[in-house]
C-alpha positions as CSV (number, residue, x, y, z in Angstrom):
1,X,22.4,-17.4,-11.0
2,X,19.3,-19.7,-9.8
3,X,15.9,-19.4,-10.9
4,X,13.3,-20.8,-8.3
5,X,9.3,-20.9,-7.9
6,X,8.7,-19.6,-5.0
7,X,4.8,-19.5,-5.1
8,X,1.8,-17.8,-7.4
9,X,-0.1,-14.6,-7.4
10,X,-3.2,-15.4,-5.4
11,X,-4.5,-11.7,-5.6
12,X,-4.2,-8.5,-7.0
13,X,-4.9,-5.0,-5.8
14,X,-5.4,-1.2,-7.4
15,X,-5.6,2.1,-5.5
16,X,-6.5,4.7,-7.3
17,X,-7.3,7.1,-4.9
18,X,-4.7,7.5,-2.5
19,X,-5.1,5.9,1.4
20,X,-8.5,5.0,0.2
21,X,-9.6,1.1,0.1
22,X,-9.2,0.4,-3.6
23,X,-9.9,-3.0,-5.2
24,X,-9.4,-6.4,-6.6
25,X,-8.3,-7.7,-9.5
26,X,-8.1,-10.8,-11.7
27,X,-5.4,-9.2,-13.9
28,X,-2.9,-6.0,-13.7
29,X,-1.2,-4.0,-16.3
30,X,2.2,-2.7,-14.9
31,X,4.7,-0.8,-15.8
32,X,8.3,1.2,-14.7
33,X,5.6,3.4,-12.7
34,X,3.7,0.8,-11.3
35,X,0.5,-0.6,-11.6
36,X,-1.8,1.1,-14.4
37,X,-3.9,3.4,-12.2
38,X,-2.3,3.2,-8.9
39,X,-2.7,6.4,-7.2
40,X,-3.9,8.1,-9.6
41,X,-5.0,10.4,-7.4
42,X,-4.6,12.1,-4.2
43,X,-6.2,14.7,-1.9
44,X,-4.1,17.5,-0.8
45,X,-5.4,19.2,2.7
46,X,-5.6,22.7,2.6
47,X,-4.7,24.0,5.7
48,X,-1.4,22.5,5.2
49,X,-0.6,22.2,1.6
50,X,0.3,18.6,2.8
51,X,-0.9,15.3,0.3
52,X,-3.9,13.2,3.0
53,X,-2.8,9.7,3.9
54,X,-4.3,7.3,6.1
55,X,-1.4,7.6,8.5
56,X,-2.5,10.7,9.6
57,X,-6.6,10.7,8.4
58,X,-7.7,6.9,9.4
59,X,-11.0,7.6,7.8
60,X,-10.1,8.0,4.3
61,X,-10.6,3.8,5.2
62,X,-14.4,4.8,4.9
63,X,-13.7,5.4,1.0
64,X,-13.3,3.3,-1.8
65,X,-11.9,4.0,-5.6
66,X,-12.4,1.5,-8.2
67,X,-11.6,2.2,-12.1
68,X,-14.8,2.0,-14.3
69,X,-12.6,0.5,-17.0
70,X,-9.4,-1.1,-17.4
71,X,-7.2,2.2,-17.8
72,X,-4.6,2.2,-20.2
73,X,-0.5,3.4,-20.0
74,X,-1.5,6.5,-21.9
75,X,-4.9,7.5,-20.3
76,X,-6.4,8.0,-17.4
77,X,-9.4,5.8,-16.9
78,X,-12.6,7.0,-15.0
79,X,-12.7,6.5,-11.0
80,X,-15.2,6.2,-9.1
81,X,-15.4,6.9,-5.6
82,X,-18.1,5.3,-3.2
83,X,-18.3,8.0,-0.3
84,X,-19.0,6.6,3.5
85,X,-23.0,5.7,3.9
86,X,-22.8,4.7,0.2
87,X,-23.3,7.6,-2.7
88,X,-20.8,7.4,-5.5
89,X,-19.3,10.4,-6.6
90,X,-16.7,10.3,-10.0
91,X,-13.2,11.5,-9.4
92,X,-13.9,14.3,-12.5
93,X,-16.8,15.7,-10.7
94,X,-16.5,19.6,-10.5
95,X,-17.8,19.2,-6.9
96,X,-15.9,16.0,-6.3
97,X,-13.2,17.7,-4.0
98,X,-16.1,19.6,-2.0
99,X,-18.3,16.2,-1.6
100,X,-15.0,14.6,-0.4
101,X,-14.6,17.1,1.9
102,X,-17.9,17.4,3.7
103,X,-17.7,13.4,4.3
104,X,-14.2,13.7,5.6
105,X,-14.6,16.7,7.7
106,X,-11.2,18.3,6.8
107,X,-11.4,20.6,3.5
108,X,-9.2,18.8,1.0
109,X,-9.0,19.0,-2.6
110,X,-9.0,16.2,-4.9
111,X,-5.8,16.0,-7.4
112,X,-3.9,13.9,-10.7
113,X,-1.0,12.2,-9.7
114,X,0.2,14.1,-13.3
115,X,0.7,17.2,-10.8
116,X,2.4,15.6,-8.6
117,X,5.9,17.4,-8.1
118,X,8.2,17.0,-4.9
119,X,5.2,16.4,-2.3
120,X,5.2,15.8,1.2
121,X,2.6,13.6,3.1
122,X,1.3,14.8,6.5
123,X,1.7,12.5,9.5
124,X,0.9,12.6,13.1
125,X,4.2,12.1,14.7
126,X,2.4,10.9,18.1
127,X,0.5,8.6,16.1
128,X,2.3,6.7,13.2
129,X,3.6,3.7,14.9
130,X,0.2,3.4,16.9
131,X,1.3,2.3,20.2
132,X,4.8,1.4,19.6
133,X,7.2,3.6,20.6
134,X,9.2,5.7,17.6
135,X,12.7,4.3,19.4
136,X,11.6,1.1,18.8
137,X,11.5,1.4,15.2
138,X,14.5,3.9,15.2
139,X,16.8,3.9,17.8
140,X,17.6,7.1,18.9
141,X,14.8,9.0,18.0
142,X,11.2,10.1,19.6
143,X,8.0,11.3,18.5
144,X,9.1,14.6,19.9
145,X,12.1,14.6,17.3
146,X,10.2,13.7,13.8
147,X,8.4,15.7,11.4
148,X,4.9,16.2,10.6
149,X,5.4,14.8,6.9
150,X,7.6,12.5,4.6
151,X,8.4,12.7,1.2
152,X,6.6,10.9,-1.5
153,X,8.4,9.4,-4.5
154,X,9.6,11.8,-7.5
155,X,6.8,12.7,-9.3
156,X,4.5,10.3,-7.7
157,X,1.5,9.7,-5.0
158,X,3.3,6.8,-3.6
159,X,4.8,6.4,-0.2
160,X,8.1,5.0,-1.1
161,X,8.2,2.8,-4.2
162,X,5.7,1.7,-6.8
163,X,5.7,-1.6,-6.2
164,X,4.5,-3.9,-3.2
165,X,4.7,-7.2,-2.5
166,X,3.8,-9.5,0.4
167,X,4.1,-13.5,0.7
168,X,1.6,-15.5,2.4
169,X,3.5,-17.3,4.6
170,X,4.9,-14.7,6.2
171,X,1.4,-13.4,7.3
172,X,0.9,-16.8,8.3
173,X,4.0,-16.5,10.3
174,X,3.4,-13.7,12.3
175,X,0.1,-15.0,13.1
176,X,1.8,-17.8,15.0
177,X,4.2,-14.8,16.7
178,X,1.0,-13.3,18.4
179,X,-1.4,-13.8,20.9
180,X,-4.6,-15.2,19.1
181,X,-7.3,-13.4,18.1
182,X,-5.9,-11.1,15.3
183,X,-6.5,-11.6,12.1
184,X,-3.4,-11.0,9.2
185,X,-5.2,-10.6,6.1
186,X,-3.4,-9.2,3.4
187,X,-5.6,-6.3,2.9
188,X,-4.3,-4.9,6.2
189,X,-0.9,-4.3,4.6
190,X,-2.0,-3.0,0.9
191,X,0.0,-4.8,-1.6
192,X,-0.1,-4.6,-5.3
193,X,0.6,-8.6,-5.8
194,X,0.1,-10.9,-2.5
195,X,2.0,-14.6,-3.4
196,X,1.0,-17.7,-2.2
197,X,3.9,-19.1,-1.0
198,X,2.8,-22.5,0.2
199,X,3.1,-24.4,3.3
200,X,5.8,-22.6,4.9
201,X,5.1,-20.0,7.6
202,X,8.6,-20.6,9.4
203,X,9.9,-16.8,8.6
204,X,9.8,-13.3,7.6
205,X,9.8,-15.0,3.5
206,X,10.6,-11.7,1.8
207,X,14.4,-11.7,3.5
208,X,15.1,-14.4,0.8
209,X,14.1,-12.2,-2.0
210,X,16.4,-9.3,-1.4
211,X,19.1,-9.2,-3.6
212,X,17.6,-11.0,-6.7
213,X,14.8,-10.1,-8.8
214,X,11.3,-11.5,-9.1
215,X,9.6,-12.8,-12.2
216,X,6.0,-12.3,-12.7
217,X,3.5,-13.0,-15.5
218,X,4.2,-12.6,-19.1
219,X,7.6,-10.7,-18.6
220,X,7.2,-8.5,-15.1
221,X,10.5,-8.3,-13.6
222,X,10.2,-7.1,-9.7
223,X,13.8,-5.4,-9.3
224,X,15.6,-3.2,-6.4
225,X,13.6,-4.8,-3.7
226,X,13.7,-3.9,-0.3
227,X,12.2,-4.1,3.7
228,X,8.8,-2.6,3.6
229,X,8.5,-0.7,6.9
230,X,4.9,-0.7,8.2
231,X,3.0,1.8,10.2
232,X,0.1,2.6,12.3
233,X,-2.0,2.1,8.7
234,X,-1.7,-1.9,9.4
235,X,-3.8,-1.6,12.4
236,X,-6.9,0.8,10.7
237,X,-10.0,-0.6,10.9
238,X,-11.7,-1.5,7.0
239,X,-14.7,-3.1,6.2
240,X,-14.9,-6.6,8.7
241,X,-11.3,-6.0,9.8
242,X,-11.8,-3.8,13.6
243,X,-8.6,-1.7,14.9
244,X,-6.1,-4.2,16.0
245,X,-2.4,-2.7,17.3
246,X,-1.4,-6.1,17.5
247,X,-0.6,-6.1,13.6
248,X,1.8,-3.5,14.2
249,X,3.3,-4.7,17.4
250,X,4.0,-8.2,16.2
251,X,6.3,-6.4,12.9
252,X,7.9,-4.1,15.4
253,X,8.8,-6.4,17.9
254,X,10.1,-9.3,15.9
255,X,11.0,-7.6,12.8
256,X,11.7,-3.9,13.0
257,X,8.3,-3.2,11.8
258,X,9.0,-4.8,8.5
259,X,6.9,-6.4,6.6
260,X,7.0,-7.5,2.6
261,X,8.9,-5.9,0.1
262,X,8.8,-2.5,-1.3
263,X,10.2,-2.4,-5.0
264,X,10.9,-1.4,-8.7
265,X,9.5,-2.6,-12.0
266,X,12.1,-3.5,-13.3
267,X,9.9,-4.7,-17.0
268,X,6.6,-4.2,-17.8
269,X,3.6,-5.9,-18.8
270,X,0.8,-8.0,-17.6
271,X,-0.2,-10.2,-14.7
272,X,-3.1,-12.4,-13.9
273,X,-3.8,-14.2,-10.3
274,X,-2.8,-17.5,-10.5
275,X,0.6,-17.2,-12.7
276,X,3.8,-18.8,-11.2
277,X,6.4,-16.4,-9.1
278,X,10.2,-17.0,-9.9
279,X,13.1,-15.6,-7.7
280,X,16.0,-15.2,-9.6
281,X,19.3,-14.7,-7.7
C-alpha cells in the first residue's frame, strides 16, 4: 500500500435543506452519515408524494439553508431558510412548509431527514440531462423509457451517497475541454469537500482515487468511492453563476457525464479547509 498527498481541502460545504444552495464552511463535523447537518431536510411535493429536487424544481436554487449553530451528531441544530426576494423563515416554523410553498409555487411540505424511509425523488425525464440526450449517458435507453423518480439512499435525503468530493484540477480540466466562456466553479457541482489538487489539470483526477481510500483531517477516512454521475443540476443558474448547458455537455461528452467522486465515510471526525488530503492505495 502507498500513501500519497494528493492536495488540501480548499473548501467546505453544508446543505441542509435539500436542492437548496446551502453554505460554507471553515470546518465540518462528519460522520458514517455524512456531514453533520447535511440534508437535514427535505420538501416532499404533494401532488406526488415524491421528495423535491433541483433536477426536477430548478428554483429551489432561489433558496438558501444555513445552520444557526454548529449542530451536533445527536441534535438537530436550527436552520434557517432565506426565501427568494430575501425574508428568512426557520425550518421549525409552524407555517414554514406553507411560506415555502407560496414562494415555490408548487404546494410542498417541509420534512426531517429522521422520517425519511425508502423515498423516491421526482425528475423530469425530458429534462435531467438538459440537452444531452439520455442515450448518451446510457446507451440504450431514451427519455421516453425512464421513470419520473429515483431512489434516495436508505434512510436518507441524499441522492446516492453521503459523501462528495471533487478535485480542482479536474474542473480546471474540463475548462480547457470547452469552448470559452463557461465558468466551472465548484459550487456548480455541490460537493461536501472540494481539494486543491495543484497544478495539474491534465485529467479527469478522481479516476486515480478509485480503489483506495482518502484520508482527511484528524482521522476522516473517505471509503467505497465511486464516478459521480452529473445531471442537468450542473447547468442551474445560482447566485452570479447564469444557466450554462455547457457544464453538462463537456462531462457527457468526454466523460460519461462523470464528474468527482461520490462516496462513504469510512471514519469519522473533523475537518478544517486547509488540512492535507492523502490517497491511500
Amino acid at each position: 500500500m502507498t500513501r500519497q498527498m494528493i492536495g488540501k481541502v480548499s473548501a467546505l460545504a453544508r446543505y441542509p435543506v435539500k436542492s437548496m444552495l446551502g453554505e460554507q464552511l471553515d470546518e465540518l463535523h462528519f460522520t458514517e452519515r455524512g456531514a453533520v447537518g447535511d440534508r437535514a431536510y427535505a420538501l416532499r411535493e404533494l401532488a406526488t408524494r415524491q421528495i423535491a429536487s433541483a433536477k426536477k424544481f430548478p428554483r429551489l436554487f432561489e433558496f438558501r439553508a444555513t445552520c444557526d449553530s454548529a449542530p451536533a451528531s445527536d441534535s438537530a441544530a436550527r436552520v434557517t431558510i432565506e426565501l427568494p426576494g430575501g425574508r428568512m423563515i426557520h425550518a421549525e416554523d409552524a407555517d414554514a412548509s406553507e411560506l415555502i410553498s407560496v414562494a415555490l409555487g408548487r404546494k410542498v411540505s417541509l420534512e426531517r431527514a429522521t422520517t425519511a424511509c425508502g423515498e423516491l425523488a421526482g425528475i423530469d425525464p425530458a429534462t435531467i440531462f438538459a440537452d444531452v440526450p439520455v442515450e448518451k449517458v446510457f446507451p440504450g435507453l431514451t427519455a421516453a423509457m425512464m421513470p419520473d423518480h429515483f431512489a434516495l439512499e436508505k434512510e436518507s435525503f441524499f441522492d446516492t451517497a453521503v459523501m462528495h468530493v471533487i478535485a480542482s484540477g479536474t474542473l480546471r480540466h474540463m475548462a480547457k475541454l470547452a469552448a470559452p466562456g463557461s465558468v466551472f466553479d465548484p459550487r456548480r457541482f455541490r460537493p461536501n469537500i472540494f481539494v486543491d489538487t495543484g497544478d495539474r489539470d491534465d485529467a479527469f483526477l478522481e479516476d486515480e482515487w478509485l480503489g483506495g481510500t482518502l484520508e482527511v483531517g484528524d482521522s476522516v477516512r473517505i471509503v467505497a468511492m465511486r464516478p459521480a454521475l452529473r445531471c442537468v443540476m450542473t447547468t442551474h443558474p445560482q447566485e452570479d453563476l447564469p444557466r450554462d448547458y455547457t457544464i453538462l455537455r463537456t462531462a457527457a461528452f468526454h466523460h460519461q457525464a462523470n464528474v468527482g467522486v461520490f462516496a462513504s465515510i469510512g471514519a469519522a471526525g473533523r475537518v478544517r479547509v486547509g488540512d492535507p488530503v492523502y490517497l491511500d492505495r
